[in-house]
C-alpha positions in Angstrom: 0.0 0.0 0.0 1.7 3.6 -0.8 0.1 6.8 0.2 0.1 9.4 -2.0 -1.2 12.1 -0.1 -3.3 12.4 3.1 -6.2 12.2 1.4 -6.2 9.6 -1.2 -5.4 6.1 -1.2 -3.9 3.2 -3.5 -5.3 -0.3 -3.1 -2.7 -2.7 -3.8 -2.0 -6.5 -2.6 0.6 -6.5 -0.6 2.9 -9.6 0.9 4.6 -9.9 3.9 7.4 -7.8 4.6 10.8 -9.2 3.8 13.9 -8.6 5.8 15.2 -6.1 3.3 12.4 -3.7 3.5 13.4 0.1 3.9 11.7 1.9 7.0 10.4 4.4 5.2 8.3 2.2 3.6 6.8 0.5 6.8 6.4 3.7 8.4 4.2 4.6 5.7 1.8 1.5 5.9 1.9 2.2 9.7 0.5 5.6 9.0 -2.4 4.5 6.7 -3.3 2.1 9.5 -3.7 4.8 11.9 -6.4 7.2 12.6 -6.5 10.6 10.2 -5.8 12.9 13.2 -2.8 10.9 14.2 -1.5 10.4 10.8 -1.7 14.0 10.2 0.6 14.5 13.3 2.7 12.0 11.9 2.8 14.0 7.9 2.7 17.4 10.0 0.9 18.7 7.2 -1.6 20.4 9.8 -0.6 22.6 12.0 -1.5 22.4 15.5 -4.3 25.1 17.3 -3.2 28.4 18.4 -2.2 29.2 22.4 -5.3 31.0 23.4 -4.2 31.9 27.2 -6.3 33.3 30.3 -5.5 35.1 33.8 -7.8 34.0 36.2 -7.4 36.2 39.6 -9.5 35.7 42.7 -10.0 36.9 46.3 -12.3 35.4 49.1 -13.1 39.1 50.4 -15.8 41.1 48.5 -14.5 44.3 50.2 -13.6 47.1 47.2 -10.7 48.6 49.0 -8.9 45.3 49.8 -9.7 44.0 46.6 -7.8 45.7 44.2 -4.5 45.6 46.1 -4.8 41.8 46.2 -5.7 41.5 42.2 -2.8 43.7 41.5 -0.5 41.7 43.5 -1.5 38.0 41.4 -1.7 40.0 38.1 2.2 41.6 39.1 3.7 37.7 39.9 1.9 36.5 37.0 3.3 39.5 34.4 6.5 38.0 34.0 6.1 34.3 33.1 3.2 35.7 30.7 6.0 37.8 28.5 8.6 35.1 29.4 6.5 33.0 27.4 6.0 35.4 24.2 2.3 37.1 25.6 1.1 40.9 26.1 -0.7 40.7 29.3 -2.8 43.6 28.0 -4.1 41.4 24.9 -5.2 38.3 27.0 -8.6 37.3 28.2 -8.5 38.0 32.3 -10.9 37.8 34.6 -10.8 38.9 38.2 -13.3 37.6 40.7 -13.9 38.7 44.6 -16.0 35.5 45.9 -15.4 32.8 48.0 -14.0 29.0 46.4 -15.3 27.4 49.3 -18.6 26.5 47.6 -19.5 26.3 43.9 -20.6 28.5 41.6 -18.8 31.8 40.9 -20.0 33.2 38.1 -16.2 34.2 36.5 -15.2 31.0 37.0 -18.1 29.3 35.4 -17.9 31.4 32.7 -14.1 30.8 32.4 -14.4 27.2 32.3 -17.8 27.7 29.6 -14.8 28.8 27.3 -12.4 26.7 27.9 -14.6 23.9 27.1 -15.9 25.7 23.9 -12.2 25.6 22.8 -12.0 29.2 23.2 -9.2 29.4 26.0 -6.9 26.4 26.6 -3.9 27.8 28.7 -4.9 29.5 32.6 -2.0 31.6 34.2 -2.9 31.6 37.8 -0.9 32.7 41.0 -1.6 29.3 42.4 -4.4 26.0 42.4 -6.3 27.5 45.5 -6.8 30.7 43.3 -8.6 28.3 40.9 -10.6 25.5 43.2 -10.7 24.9 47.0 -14.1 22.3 46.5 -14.0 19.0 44.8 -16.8 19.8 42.4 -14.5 23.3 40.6 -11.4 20.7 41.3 -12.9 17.6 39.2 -14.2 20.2 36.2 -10.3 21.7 36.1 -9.1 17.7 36.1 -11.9 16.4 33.4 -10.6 19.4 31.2 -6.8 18.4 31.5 -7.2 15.2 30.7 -9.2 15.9 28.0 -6.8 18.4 26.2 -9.1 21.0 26.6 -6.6 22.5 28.8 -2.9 22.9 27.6 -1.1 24.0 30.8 -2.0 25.4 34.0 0.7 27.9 35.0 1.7 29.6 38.5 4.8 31.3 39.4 5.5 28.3 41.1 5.0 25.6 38.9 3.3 23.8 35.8 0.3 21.4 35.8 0.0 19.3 32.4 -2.2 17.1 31.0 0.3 14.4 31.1 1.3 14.5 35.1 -0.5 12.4 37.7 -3.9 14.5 38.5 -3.8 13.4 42.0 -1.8 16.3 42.6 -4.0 18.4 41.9 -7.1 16.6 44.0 -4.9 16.6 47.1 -3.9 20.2 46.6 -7.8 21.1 46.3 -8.7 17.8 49.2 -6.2 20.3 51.4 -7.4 24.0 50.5 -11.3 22.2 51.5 -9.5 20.6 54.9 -8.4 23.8 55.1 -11.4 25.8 55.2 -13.2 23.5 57.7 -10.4 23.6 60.1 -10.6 27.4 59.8 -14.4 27.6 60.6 -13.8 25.1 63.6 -11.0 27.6 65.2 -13.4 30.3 64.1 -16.5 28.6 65.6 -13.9 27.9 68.9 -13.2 31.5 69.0 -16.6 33.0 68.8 -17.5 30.5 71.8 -14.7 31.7 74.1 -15.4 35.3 73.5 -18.8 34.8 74.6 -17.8 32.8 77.6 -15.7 35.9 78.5 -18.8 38.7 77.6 -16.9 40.1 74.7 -18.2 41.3 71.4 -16.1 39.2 68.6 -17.3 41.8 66.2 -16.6 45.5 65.3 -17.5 47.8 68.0 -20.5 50.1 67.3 -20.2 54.2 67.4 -18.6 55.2 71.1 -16.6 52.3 71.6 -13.7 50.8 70.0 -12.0 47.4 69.4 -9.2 46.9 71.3 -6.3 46.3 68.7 -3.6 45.6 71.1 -4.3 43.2 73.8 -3.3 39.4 73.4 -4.7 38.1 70.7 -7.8 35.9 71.5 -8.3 38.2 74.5 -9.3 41.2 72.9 -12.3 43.1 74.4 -14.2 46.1 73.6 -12.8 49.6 75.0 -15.2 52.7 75.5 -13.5 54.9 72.6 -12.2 57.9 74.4 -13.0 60.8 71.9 -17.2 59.5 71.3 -17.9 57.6 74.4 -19.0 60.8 76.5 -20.9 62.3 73.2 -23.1 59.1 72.4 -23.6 59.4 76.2 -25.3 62.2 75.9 -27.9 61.5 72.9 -29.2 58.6 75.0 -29.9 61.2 78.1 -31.7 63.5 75.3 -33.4 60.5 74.3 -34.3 59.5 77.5 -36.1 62.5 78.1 -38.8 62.0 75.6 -38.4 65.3 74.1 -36.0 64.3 70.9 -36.8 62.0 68.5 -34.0 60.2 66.3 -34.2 62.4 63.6 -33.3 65.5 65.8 -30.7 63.5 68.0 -29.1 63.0 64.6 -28.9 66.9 63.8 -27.5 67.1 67.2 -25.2 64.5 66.2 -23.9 66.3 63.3 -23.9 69.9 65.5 -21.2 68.2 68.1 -19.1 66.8 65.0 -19.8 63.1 65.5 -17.9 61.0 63.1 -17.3 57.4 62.3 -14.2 55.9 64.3 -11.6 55.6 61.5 -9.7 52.2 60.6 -7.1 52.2 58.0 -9.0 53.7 55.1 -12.5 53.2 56.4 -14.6 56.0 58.6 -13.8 59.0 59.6 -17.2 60.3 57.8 -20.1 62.1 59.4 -22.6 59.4 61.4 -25.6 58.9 59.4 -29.5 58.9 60.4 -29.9 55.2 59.8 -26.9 54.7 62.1 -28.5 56.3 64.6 -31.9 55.2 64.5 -29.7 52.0 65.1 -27.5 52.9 67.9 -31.1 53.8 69.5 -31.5 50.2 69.4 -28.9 48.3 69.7 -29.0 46.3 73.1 -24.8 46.3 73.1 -25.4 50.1 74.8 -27.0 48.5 77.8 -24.1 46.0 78.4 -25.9 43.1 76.4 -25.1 42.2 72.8 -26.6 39.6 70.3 -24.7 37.1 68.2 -27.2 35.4 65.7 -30.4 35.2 67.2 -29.3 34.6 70.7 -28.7 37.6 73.2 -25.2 37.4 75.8 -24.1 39.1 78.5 -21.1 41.5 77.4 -17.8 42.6 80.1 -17.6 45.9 78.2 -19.2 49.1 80.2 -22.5 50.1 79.2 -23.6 53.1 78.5 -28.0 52.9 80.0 -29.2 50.4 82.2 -32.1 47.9 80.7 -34.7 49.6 82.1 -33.7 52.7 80.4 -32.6 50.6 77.0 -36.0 49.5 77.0 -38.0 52.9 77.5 -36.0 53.8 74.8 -37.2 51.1 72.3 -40.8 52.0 73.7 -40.0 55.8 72.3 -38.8 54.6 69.6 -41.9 52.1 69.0 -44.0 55.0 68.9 -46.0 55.6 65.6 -45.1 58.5 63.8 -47.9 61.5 62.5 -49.1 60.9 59.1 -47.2 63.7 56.8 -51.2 65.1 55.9 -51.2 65.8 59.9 -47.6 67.3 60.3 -48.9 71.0 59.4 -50.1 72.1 63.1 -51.3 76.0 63.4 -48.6 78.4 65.1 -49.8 77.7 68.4 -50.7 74.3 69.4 -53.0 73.7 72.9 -51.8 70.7 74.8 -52.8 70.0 78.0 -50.2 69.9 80.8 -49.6 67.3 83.4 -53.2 66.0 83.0 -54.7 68.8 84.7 -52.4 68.1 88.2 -51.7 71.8 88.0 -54.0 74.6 88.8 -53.9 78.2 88.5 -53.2 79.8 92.1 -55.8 83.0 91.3 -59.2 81.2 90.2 -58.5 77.1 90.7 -59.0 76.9 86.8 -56.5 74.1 85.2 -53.2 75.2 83.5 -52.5 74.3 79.6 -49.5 74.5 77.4 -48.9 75.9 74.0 -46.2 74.9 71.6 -45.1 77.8 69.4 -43.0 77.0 66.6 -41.0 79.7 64.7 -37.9 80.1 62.2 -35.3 82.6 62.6 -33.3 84.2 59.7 -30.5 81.3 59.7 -33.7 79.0 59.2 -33.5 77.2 62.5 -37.0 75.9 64.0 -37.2 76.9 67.9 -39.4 75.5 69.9 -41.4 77.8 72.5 -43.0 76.5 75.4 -45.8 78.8 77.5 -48.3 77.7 80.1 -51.2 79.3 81.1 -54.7 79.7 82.9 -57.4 77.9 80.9 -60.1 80.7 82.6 -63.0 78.4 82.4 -64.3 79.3 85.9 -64.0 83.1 85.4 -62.1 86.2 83.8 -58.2 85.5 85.5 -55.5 88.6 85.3 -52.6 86.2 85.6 -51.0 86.5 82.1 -48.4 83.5 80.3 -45.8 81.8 81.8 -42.8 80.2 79.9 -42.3 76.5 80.6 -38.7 77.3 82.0 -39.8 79.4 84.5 -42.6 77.2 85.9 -40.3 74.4 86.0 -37.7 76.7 88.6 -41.1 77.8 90.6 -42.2 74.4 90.9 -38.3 73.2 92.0 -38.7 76.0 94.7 -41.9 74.6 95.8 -40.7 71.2 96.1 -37.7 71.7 98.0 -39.7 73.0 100.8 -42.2 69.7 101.2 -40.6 66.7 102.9 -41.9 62.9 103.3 -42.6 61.1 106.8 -40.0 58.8 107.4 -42.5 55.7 107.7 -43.2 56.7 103.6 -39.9 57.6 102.5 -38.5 54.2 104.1 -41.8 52.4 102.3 -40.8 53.7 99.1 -37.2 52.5 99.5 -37.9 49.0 100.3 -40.3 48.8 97.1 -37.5 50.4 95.0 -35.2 47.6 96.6 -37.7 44.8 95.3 -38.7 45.7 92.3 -34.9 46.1 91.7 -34.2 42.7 93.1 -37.1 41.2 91.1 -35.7 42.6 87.7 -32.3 41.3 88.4 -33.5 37.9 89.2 -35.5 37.7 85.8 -32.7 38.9 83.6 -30.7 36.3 85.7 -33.1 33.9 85.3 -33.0 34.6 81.0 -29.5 34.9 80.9 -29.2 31.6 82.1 -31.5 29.7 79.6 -29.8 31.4 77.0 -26.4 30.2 78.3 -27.6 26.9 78.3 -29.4 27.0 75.0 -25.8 27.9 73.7 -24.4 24.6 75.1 -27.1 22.6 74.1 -26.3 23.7 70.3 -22.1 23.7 70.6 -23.0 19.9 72.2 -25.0 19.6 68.8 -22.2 20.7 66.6 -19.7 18.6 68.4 -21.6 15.8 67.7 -22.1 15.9 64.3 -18.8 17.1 63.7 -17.6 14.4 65.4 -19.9 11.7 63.4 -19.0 13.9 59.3 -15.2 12.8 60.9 -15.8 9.6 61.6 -17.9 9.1 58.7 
């Protein structure tokens, strides 16, 4: 048989192969034996496919100002085997993803992989395997694709993966970045659980406190931040009073500067309402704090007690006017103190009105006044501002004094009720604590049985 060309063939009885036949000859019938692909590798007469490379770049944090130092670091390693092997890094595909590997499915990735299989791409310059799979599932796609050829090379600054090596390699290299990853949520998980046996918050601290970035590590608590502590302090009093709301407390914010506590390149911006609406009710101010949905006891120093967190979430609670009711005339009549207060001249009950007004720097004041009602009668006594009532009354009260027998009756009620509160939040305290154990007991044991199998 004698081939003429790769695509046409002479049929020719043939005998069996004396001693003194050329090779050339038999490597000829060899070829014709042999599929078309392979005897076109052996003729070379087609040339093989193109290098069509990719830079595939990943980072497990989502966060934009850590991402792009990381990116630029991989793409920087990777920039010199890329020319080293005749590439523009500017003229290859890339793609530069900020998601976790732990789990399947990143969108880059897949997409990535989409083209590779296509025939699209069939070299990936990477910084190294964990960039490219830490799960079994992206590991076994990157495998299947090596072995079949759809993958030329996998290239770090480290090494080279081929098609041709033993693909155990890279299975235990993406068995050990999973391992990995579940021995890092176990220390995690083992971390949280001492910090709460301790009372500290393993989070960021909220506005007027501050983490503690120097004590031993594992040991870190929560500090009072020494320059918004006292100023936080004093919205909750305002608060307390009933006579702010949050959207006010949060001009007054902004009128003492308060600003986010800077770290590194984050903060150091004016607080916004939303954070404050929150602050309002966030139980970490009264010395609790909650982790999930469960609610611990913290060590750091608390700004309110319960009792006055919780008058504040009643406050808060309370529904707001309509906006078709928020136009009130320039003198509103409320009455004042339920009608406890009489007038001294004619026994008729006192009343308050609320007048509103805007000065040229556009400010809204707020005017308090009381005054007689005169229902029993004409009355010459004329208005009197809230402020000055409140100093007459202070007068007043500084000359009436209790018996003993009521004073000391009074006390001992204060005592218990005190006593009784304590006791309760004791009493919750406790069945949280040992709802926590009941579910780290839980996760032992079905750690401990995923181990063993």
């Amino acid at each position: 048989m004698i081939v003429d060309n790769p695509g046409t063939t002479k049929h020719s009885t043939t005998t069996k192969h004396s001693t003194t036949t050329k090779h050339p000859t038999a490597l000829m019938v060899r070829t014709n034996r042999t599929r078309p692909a392979t005897r076109a590798k052996f003729n070379k007469d087609v040339p093989p496919a193109p290098d069509r490379p990719v830079l595939y770049a990943r980072k497990s944090s989502e966060a934009d100002d850590q991402q792009a130092a990381s990116h630029e670091r991989q793409v920087r390693d990777l920039a010199t085997i890329i020319a080293q092997d005749g590439f523009q890094i500017d003229e290859i595909a890339s793609y530069q993803e900020s998601k976790s590997a732990k789990d399947p499915g990143r969108p880059l990735f897949n997409e990535m992989m989409d083209r590779i299989e296509a025939g699209e791409l069939n070299i990936i310059y990477t910084h190294e395997i964990s960039r490219l799979c830490r799960n079994m599932i992206d590991g076994g796609r990157i495998i299947h694709a090596l072995q079949k050829g759809k993958i030329r090379r996998v290239v770090t600054p480290y090494r080279m993966y081929l098609p041709e090596d033993n693909t155990i390699i890279i299975a235990i290299e993406a068995c050990v970045s999973t391992e990995e990853i579940r021995n890092l949520i176990r220390r995690m998980e083992s971390s949280v659980a001492n910090k709460h046996a301790k009372g500290q918050f393993p989070g960021k601290a909220p506005i007027g406190y501050m983490n503690d970035l120097f004590g031993i590590k594992g040991d870190r608590s929560i500090l009072p931040d020494p320059e918004r502590f006292e100023t936080v302090q004093r919205l909750w009093q305002k608060m307390l009073t009933g006579a702010y709301t949050a959207k006010q407390l949060y001009r007054e914010a902004g009128a003492m500067g308060l600003t986010y506590r800077r770290y590194g390149k984050v903060g150091g911006g004016p607080v916004t309402y939303s954070a404050i609406h929150a602050m309002f009710c966030n139980p970490f101010y009264c010395g609790l704090y909650q982790w999930g949905s469960e609610i611990h006891q913290g060590s750091h120093v608390p700004m309110v007690t319960v009792a006055e967190f919780e008058r504040v979430q009643k406050l808060i609670a309370k529904p707001s006017a309509p906006k078709a009711h928020l136009r009130r005339p320039a003198a509103e009549v409320v009455p004042y103190m339920g009608g406890l207060v009489a007038c001294g001249t004619c026994g008729s009950s006192i009343t308050a009105e609320t007048h509103i007004k805007t000065n040229k720097a556009g400010e809204v004041r707020h005017f308090v006044y009381l005054r007689c009602t005169k229902k029993k009668g004409p009355c010459p006594e004329r208005y009197l501002s809230l402020t000055e009532f409140e100093k007459q009354a202070a007068e007043f009260l500084e000359t009436l004094t209790l018996p003993d027998a009521i004073s000391d009756w009074v006390l001992r009620q204060l005592r218990e009720e005190n006593s009784a509160e304590q006791k309760a939040q004791h009493q919750i305290l406790k069945q949280l604590q040992d709802s926590q154990q009941r579910n780290q007991g839980a996760r032992k044991r079905m750690t401990d049985m995923l181990i063993a199998g």
